[in-house]
Each structure stands twice: as C-alpha cells, then as structure tokens.
C-alpha positions as CSV (number, residue, x, y, z in Angstrom):
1,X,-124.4,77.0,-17.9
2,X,-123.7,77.1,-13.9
3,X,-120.6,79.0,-12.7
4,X,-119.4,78.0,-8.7
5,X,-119.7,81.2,-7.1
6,X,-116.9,82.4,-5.0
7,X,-115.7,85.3,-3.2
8,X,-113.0,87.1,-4.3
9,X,-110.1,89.0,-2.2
10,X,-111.4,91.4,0.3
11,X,-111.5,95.3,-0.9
12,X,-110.5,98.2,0.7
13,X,-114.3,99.3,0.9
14,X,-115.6,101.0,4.5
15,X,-119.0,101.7,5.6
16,X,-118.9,104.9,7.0
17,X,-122.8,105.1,8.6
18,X,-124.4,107.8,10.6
19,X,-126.2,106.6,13.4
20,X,-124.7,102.9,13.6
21,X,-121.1,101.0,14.3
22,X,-118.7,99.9,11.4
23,X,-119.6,97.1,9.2
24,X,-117.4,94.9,6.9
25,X,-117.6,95.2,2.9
26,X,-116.1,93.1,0.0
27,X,-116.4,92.2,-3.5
28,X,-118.0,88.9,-4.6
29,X,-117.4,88.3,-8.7
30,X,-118.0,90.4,-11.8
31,X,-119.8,90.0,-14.9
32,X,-117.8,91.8,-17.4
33,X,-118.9,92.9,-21.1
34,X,-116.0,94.2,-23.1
35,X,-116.9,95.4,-26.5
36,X,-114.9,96.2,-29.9
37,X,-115.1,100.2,-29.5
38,X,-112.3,100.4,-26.3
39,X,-115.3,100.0,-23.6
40,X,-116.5,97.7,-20.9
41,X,-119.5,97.0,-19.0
42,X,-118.6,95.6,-15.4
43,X,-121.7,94.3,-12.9
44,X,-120.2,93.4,-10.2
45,X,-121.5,92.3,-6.3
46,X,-119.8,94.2,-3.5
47,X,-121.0,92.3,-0.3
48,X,-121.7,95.3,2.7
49,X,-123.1,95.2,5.9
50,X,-125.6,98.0,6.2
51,X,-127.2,99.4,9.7
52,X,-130.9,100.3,9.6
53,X,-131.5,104.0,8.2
54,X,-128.7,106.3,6.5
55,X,-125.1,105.2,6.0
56,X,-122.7,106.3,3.5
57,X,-120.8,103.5,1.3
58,X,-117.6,103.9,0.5
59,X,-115.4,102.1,-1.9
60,X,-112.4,101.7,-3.2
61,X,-110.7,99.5,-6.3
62,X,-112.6,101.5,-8.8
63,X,-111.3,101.7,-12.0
64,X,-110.0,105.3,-12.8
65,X,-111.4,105.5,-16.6
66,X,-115.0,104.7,-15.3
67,X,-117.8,106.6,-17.1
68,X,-119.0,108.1,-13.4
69,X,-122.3,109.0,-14.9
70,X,-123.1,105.2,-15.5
71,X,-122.7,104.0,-12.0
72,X,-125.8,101.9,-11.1
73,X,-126.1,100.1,-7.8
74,X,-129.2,98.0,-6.1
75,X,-129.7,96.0,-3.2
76,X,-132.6,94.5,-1.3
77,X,-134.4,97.2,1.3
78,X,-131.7,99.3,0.1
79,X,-132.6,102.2,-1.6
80,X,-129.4,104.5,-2.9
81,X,-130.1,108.5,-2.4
82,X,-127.1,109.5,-4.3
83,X,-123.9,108.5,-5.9
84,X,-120.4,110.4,-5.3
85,X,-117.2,109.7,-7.5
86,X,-113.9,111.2,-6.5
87,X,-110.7,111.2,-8.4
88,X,-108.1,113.8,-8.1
89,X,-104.7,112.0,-8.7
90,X,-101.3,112.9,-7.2
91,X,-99.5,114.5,-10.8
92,X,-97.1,117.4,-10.8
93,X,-99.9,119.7,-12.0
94,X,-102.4,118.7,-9.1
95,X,-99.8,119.4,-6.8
96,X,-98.7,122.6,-8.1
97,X,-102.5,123.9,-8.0
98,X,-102.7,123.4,-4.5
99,X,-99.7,125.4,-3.7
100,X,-100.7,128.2,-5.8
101,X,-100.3,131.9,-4.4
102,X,-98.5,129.7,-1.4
103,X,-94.5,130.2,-1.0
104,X,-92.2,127.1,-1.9
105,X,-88.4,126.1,-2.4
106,X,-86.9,126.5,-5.7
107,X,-83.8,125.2,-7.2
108,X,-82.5,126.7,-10.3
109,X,-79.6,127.1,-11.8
110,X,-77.0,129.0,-10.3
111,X,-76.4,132.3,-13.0
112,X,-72.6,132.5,-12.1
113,X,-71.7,129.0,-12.3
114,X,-73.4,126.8,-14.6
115,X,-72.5,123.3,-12.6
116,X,-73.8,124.7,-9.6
117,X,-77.3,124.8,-8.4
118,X,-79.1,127.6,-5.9
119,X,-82.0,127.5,-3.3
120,X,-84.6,130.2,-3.8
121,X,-87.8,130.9,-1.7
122,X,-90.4,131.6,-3.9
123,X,-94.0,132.7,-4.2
124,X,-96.4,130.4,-7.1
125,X,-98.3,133.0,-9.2
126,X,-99.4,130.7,-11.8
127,X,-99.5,127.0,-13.3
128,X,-100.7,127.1,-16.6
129,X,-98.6,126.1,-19.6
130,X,-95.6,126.0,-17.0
131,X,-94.7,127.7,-13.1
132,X,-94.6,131.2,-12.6
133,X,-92.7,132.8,-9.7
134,X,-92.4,135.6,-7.6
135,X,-89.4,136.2,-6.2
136,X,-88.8,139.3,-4.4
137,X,-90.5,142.1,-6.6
138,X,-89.4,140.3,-9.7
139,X,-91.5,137.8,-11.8
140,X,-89.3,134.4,-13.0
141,X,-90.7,132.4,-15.7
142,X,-87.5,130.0,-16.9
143,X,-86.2,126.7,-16.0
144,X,-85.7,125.0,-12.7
145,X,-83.9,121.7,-11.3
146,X,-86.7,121.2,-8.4
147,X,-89.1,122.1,-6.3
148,X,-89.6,121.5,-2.7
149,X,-93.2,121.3,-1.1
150,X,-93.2,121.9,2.2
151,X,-96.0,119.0,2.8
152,X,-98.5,116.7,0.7
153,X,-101.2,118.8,0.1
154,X,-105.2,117.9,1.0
155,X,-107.5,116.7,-2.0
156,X,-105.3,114.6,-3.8
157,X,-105.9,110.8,-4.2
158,X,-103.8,107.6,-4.6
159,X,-107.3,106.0,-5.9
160,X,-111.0,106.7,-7.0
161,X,-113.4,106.4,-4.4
162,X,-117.0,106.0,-5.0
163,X,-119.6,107.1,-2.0
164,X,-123.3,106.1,-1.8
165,X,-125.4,107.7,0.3
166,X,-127.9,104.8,1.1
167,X,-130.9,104.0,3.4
168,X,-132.0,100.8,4.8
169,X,-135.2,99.5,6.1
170,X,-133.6,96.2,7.6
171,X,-130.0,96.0,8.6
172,X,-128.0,93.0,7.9
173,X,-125.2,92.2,5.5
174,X,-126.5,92.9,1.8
175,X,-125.4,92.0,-1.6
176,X,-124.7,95.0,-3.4
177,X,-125.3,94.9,-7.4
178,X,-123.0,97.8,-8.5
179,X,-122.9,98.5,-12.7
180,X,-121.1,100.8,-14.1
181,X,-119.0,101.7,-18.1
182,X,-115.3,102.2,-18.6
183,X,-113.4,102.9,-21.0
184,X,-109.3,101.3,-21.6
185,X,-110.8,98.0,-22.4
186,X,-111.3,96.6,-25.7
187,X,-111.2,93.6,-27.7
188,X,-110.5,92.2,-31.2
189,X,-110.3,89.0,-33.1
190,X,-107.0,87.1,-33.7
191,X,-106.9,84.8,-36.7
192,X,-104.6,81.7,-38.1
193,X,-105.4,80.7,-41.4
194,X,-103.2,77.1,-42.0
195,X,-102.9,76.3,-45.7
196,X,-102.7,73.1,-46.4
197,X,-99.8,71.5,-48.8
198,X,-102.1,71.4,-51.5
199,X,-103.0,75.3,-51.5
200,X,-106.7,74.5,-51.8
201,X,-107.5,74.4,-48.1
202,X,-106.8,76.0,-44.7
203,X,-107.5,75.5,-41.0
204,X,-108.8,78.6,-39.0
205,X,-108.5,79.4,-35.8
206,X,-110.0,82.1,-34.2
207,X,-109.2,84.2,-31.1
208,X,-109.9,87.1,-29.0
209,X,-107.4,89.7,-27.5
210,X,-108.5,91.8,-25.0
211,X,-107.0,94.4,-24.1
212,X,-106.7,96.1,-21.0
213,X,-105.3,99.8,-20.5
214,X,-107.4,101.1,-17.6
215,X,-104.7,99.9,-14.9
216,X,-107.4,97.9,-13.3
217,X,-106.9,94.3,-13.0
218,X,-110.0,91.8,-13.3
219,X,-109.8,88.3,-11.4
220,X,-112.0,85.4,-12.6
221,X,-114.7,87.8,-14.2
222,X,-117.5,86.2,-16.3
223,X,-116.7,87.5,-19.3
224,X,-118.7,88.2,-22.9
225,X,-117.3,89.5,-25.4
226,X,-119.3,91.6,-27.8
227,X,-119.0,92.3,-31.4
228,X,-120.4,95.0,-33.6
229,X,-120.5,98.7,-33.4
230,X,-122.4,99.9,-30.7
231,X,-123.3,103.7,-30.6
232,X,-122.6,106.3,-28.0
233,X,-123.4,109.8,-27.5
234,X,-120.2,112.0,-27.4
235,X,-118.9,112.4,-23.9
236,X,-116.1,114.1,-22.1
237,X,-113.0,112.1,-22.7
238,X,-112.6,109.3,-20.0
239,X,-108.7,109.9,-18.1
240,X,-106.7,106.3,-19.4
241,X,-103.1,105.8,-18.8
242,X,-101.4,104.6,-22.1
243,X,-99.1,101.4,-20.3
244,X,-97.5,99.0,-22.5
245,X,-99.0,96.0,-23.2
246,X,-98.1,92.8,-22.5
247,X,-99.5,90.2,-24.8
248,X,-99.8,86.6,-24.2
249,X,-98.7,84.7,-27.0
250,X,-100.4,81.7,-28.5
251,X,-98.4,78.7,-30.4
252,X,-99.2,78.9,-34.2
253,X,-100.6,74.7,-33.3
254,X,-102.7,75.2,-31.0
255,X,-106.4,75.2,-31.0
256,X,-108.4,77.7,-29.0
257,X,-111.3,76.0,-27.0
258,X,-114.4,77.4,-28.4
259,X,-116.8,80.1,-27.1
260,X,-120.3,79.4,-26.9
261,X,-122.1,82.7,-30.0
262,X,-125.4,84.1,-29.4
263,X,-126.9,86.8,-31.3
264,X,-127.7,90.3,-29.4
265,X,-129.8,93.0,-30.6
266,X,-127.8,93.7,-33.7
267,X,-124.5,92.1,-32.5
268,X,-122.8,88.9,-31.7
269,X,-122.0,87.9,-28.1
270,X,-119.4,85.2,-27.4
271,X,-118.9,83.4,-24.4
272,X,-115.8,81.4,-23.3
273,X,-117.7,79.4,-20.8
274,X,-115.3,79.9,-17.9
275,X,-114.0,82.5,-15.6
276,X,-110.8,84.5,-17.3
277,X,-108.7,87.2,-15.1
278,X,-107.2,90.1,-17.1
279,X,-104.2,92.0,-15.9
280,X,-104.2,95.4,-15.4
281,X,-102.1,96.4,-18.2
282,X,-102.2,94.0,-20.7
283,X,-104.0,91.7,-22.4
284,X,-105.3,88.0,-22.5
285,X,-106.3,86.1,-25.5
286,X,-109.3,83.7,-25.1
287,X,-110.7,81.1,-28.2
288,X,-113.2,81.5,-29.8
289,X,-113.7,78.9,-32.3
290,X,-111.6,76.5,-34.7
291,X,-112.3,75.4,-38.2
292,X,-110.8,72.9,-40.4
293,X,-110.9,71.9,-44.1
294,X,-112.0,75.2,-45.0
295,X,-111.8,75.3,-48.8
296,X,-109.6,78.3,-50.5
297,X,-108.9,80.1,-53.6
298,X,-105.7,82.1,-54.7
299,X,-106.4,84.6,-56.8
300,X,-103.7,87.2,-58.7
301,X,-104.9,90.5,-59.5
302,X,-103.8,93.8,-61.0
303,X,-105.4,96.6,-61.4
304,X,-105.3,100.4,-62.7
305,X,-107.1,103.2,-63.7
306,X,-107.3,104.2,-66.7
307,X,-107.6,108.8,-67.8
308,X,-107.7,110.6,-71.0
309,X,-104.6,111.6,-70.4
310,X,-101.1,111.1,-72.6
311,X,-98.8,108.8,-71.1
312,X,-94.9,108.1,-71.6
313,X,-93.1,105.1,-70.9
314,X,-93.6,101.8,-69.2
315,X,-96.0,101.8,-66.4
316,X,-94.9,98.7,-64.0
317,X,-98.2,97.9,-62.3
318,X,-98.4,95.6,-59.0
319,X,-100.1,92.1,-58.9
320,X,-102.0,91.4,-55.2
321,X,-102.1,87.9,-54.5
322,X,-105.4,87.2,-52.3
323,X,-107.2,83.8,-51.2
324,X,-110.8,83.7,-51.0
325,X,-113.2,82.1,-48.7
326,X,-116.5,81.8,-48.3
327,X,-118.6,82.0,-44.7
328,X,-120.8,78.9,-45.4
329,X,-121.5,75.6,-43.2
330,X,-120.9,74.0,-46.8
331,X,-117.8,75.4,-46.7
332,X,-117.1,74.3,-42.7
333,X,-117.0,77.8,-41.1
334,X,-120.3,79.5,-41.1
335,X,-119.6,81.4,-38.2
336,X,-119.8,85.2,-37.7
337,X,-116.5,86.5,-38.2
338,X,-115.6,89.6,-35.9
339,X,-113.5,92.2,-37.1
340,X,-109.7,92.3,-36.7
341,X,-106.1,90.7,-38.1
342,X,-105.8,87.3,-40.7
343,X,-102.5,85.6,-40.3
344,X,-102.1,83.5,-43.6
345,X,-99.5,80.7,-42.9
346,X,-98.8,78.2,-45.7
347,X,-96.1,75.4,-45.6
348,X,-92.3,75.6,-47.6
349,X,-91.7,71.8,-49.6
350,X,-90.1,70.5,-45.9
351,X,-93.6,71.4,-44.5
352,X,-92.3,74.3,-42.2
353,X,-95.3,76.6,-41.6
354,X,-94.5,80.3,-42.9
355,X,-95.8,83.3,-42.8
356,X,-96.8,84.2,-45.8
357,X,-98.9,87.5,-45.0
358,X,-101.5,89.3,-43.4
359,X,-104.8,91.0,-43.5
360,X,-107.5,93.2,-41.8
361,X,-111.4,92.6,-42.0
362,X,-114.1,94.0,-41.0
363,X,-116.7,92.3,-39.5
364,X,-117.9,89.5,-41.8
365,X,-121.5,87.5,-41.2
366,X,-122.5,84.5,-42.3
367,X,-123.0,83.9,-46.3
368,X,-120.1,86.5,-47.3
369,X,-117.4,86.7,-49.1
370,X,-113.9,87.2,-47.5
371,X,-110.8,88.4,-50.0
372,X,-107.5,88.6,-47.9
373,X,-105.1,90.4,-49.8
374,X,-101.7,89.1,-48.2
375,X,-98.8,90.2,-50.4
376,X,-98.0,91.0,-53.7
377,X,-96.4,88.4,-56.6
378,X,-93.1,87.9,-56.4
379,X,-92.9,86.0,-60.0
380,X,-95.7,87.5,-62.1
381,X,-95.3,91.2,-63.1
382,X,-97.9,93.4,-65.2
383,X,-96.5,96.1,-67.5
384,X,-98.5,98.8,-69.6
385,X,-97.3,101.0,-72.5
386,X,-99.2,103.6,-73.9
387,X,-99.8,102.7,-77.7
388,X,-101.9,105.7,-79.0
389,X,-103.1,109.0,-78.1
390,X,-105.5,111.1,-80.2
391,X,-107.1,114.3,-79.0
392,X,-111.0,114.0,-80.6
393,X,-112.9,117.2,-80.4
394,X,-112.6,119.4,-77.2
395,X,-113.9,117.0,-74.8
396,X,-113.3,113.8,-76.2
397,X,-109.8,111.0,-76.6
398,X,-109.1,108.4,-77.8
399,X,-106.5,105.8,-75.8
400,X,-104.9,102.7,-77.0
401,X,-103.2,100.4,-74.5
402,X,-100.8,97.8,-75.0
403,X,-100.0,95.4,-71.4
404,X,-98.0,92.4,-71.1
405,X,-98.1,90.2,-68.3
406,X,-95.0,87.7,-67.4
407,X,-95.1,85.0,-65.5
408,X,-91.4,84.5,-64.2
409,X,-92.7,80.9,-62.0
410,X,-92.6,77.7,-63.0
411,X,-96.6,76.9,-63.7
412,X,-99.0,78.7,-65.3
413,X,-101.4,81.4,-63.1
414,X,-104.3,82.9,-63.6
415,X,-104.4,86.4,-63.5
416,X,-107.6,89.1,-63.6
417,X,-106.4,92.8,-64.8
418,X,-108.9,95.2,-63.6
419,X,-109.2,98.6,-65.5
420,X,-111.0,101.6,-63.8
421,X,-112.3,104.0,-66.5
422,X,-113.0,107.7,-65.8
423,X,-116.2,110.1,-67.2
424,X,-117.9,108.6,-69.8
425,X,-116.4,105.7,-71.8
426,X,-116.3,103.2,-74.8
427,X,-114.0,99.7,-75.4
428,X,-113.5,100.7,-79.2
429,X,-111.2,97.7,-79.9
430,X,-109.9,94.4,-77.8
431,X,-108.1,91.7,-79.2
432,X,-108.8,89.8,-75.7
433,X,-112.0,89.2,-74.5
434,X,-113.3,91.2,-71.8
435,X,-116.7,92.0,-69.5
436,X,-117.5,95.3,-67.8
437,X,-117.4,94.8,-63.9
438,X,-119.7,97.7,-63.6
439,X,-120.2,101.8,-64.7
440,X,-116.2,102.0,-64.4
441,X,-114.3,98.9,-64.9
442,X,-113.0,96.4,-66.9
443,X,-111.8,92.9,-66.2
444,X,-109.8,90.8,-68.4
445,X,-109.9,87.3,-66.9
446,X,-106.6,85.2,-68.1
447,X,-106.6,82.0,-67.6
448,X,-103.4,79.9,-67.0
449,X,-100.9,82.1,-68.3
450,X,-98.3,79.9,-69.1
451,X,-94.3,80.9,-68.2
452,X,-92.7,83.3,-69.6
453,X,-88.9,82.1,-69.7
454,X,-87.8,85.2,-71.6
455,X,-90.1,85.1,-74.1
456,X,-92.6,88.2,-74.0
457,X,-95.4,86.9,-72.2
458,X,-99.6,87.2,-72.4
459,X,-100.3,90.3,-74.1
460,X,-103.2,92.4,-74.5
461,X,-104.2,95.0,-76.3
462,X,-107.2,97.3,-76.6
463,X,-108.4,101.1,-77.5
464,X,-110.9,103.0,-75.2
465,X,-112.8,106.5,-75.8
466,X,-113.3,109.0,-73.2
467,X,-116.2,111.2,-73.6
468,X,-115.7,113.9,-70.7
C-alpha cells in the first residue's frame, strides 16, 4: 500500500557542528510498532543539514521512557561515531542534590506559635529518605513549610536530548533514519460480541486500544500493531509517568474498518492502512476486523471438587453461564484473535442491546475453541448434601453425594456438573449416567432440565471411594 509522504511540524532539533555554520533540522514521519507487553518500536526520519566532516546532532522531542541503549540512527555518507542520551528532569529531589552541602532558606514552623511560620538559613547535609539541615551547630531533621533556592541550579532538564557525534563525507541536507524502543506504550484488543434475538448467533467486532503513558504524543505515525509475547532480557526499569488516560469511546453499532493481518515470526501484525496520531496521555482505538453471523452456544455449568472428607449441611454451588465459539471460516471468523476484554451484549424482548457480561482471553488462533464465562445463573441453582460417610481402612472413604439442581426459569436448560476428585478414586454407584473428563473429573451432562416450579428438581445421586 502507498502512503503520501509529508513532513511533519518542525522540532526543536539544532546542529551544533565543529568546523561549519548552523544548519536546519526537522522530523519527517514515523513508523511505529507498538506491541502487547507496554513497548514500542518508533523509526522515524529526522531531516538535518550536515556540513562536511564532524558535527554534533542534537535533538530534542525524545520521548523520556526511551530504552537509550536501542537508539539506532543511519544516513547516507553519514557515519555516526557515538550516541549521547541526556535526561535529568527538574523534581524536588534533583533539585535538592544540586544544593547539597550549599546554604538555602527554610521555613518551618514557628515553635512558639503554631499559626505562624519562621525564615531560617540553613546548610543541606543530606537528601536521602527526606532533608537534613544544619543550622548553627545543631542538626534539624523535622518538617518544613518551604524551601527557597537561591537560583535554578545547572544539569537539570525540561526535556531529553539526544546527541550524535557524526561525520560526513558530503555535506548537504540528509535524511536521518533514527530507531529506537520505549516503553509507556501498549496495546490490547477491544471486543463486542452482539447476540442475536434468537441466542444462537452474534456479531463481533474487534478493536484495538492503544495506550499511551510515555507523555509523548505521536502525529500521523504508520502504525502496526503487534500481537504475541515477545521476549526481552531484563533491563533497568525505563522512568514512565503514570497520567490518566483518556479513552476514546466507540458506539456499541459501529463497525471498525478493518486492518489488513500478516503473520510475523511467531506473531500476528495488523495494519490499519492509514496514518493514526496518538495523544500523549491517552489512548486511541483503531479496528481491526468485524464479523457477523457467527454461530454461538450457551452453555450452564457447575462445578466442585469433591475430598474424603465429612461434610455437614447444604453446600449451595454456583452455575457459570458461558457461550462458546469456534475460530473457523465455517463458522465466519477465522481470524487470529489477540488477547484482551469480550463484551457480551444480547438484546431485552423490546430489542434494547444489554450488557450481559464480560470476559478476558488470551490470545486465541485460528481452529480454537473460545469459552466466555460472562456471569453466573440467575434462575438455575445447584445444591449438594452430603448423604454418607464411611471411614474404610486407614487410608481409604467411602463418600455418597446427593445434588439437586432447580431450574427456577421458564424453559428447560441444560446443565453439565463437573466433579473434581482428589488421590486415587472409584464411581462405586450412580443412578445418572456419567463419563470421566479425565484422571480427576466427572461430568454429568443433563439435558433439558425441565422447571422446577417448587417441585424438587433434577436430582442426582452417586457414591465415590477415595484411595489416598
């Protein structure tokens, strides 16, 4: 696909050469990677004018959670004989540093009246945990309302700079291919799953959120969006300022244009075919494909796990209510799936679209299975009593179980009651049928259990031996 290129605003980026006059400098466009983990890949062309020989290359609008030991940057007849990164922000701390063992004003609190306030000269021993001060002979570590610094102190930045020491054979204006990581940005999928009146399909739409907490805005990058989980080594921890984000909200109807999906290495890149700018603290959701017709299940589930211990009493036990899809073309998706949030909506008898729950997933490929477990039943309820208990031997029980499963709604469900076993184990008994799941479990699979309306519902009963 061809892009237009285009310039974007000029930088604050100065050419500072040895043996030549000042040039001009400026950005042209970025290529930007952002990947699921909370990094980013920028390439970007910073347009310099060079002199022949040395010069050193300063520029500014860096982004301050850069990875400093990534930076990369090329350029015809250019060769780059080393790379400098500087970042010392203006904080309290910073500024305390550079006044230690230096004398500055203090006002505390004054001993003999607690709504007045005194001015102090003091000496800075120490900035640690908190201030330390000298003040005459005596040492003061305690509260304080201010302190004045006589003047800004050298060393501190409002911004990252990054220097290059270059040398040119040919001088002339240059295009300047500078790469480099960062860490604040990250992205991850957004999904609406529309069920259909019938409850036995859906329409998906699938978006990306990306999320930007490096305080560095991007303006019409070329963005890809990268899913999987790529490994790095362990590095020292990048400096990001936590700001709040500011999301921008899709309507529940609309259809995100779709993203062009390649495979990469072990991971899926997407695409979104145009030029997206991100604000510096926020985030920016872009499509990434839409679906419709997909078909659905609805499936009712309880489960519990089952010990060689004696039990007392009722045991209430949850019922999950889940729908099921499957990743196939025959099914209309097909697509790689990459991680993040499922919003199930499903529409009330006047066809108002409600949310009706939501779910995590992992990253799901092509051919699998996806089980979105969005609530729990509001009308069916599982109940367990414990119906026998006999101790067999010294490492050995015998358990009998009695559950009854109501279904307080107007139609019949099916329901699947999954029991986990522990140690060694044998069904003795069942007067429903069952199958084993695998080494540990148990499913009973009911099949339209019909209402209840007070009467005691589908019961089941059934004895197991432990063996532990």
């Amino acid at each position: 696909m061809n892009r237009p290129f285009f310039y974007a605003a000029p930088l604050l980026a100065v050419v500072l050469f040895l043996l030549a006059p000042l040039a001009d400098a400026h950005a042209a466009g970025s290529v930007l990677a952002v990947y699921n983990s909370g990094q980013a890949q920028v390439t970007e062309s910073r347009v310099v004018t060079l002199p022949q020989g040395a010069a050193a290359v300063v520029f500014t609008d860096i982004p301050t959670t850069i990875d400093a030991s990534s930076i990369r940057a090329t350029a015809p007849d250019m060769t780059v004989e080393d790379i400098q990164y500087a970042y010392k922000p203006i904080t309290a701390g910073n500024l305390l540093d550079a006044y230690l063992g230096k004398e500055l004003s203090v006002i505390l609190p004054d001993p003999s009246d607690a709504n007045a306030r005194i001015l102090r000269k003091a000496k800075l021993l120490a900035n640690a945990d908190r201030p330390i001060f000298a003040m005459g002979k005596e040492v003061y570590v305690g509260s304080y309302e201010a302190l004045l610094l006589p003047e800004m102190p050298k060393g501190l930045d409002a911004e990252p700079t990054l220097t290059l020491t270059t040398r040119s054979s040919v001088a002339g204006r240059k295009n300047v291919a500078l790469s480099y990581l960062m860490g604040g940005l990250s992205w991850s999928a957004d999904y609406n799953l529309t069920v259909t009146q019938s409850g036995k399909a859906a329409d998906l739409d699938a978006w990306a959120t990306v999320d930007n907490r490096s305080d560095h805005a991007f303006s019409g990058a070329d963005l890809r969006l990268v899913a999987g989980d790529v490994q790095r080594a362990a590095a020292p921890k990048m400096l990001m300022r936590a700001n709040a984000v500011m999301a921008e909200g899709m309507a529940m109807d609309s259809a995100p244009a779709p993203a062009s999906e390649e495979a990469f290495s072990q991971y899926h890149v997407y695409d979104p075919g145009r030029y997206v700018s991100i604000p510096a603290s926020g985030s920016k959701q872009v499509g990434l494909f839409s679906s419709a017709n997909i078909p659905v299940k609805t499936e009712l589930s309880s489960r519990f796990r089952s010990t060689p211990n004696q039990r007392a009493g009722k045991i209430s036990q949850s019922v999950e209510s889940a729908l099921l899809i499957t990743n196939t073309k025959e099914n209309n998706l097909g697509k790689p799936m990459p991680a993040g949030i499922v919003r199930v909506f499903m529409p009330d008898s006047g066809g108002t679209k409600l949310l009706a729950g939501e779910a995590h997933i992992g990253h799901v490929a092509e051919g699998e299975d996806v089980r979105l477990v969005i609530g729990r039943s509001f009308d069916v309820n599982v109940e367990r009593v414990q119906t026998s208990f006999q101790r067999i031997g010294k490492n050995a029980a015998e358990v009998g179980w009695r559950i009854t499963v109501r279904n307080g709604s107007a139609e019949s469900k099916d329901i699947k009651l999954m029991d986990a076993m522990s140690g060694q184990w044998t069904v003795l008994n069942a007067d429903t049928p069952y199958m084993a799941k695998d080494a540990g479990t148990i499913e009973f699979d009911l099949k339209g259990v019909a209402p209840s309306a007070g009467k005691e519902g589908k019961v089941i009963n059934y004895t197991v031996r432990f063996e532990y």
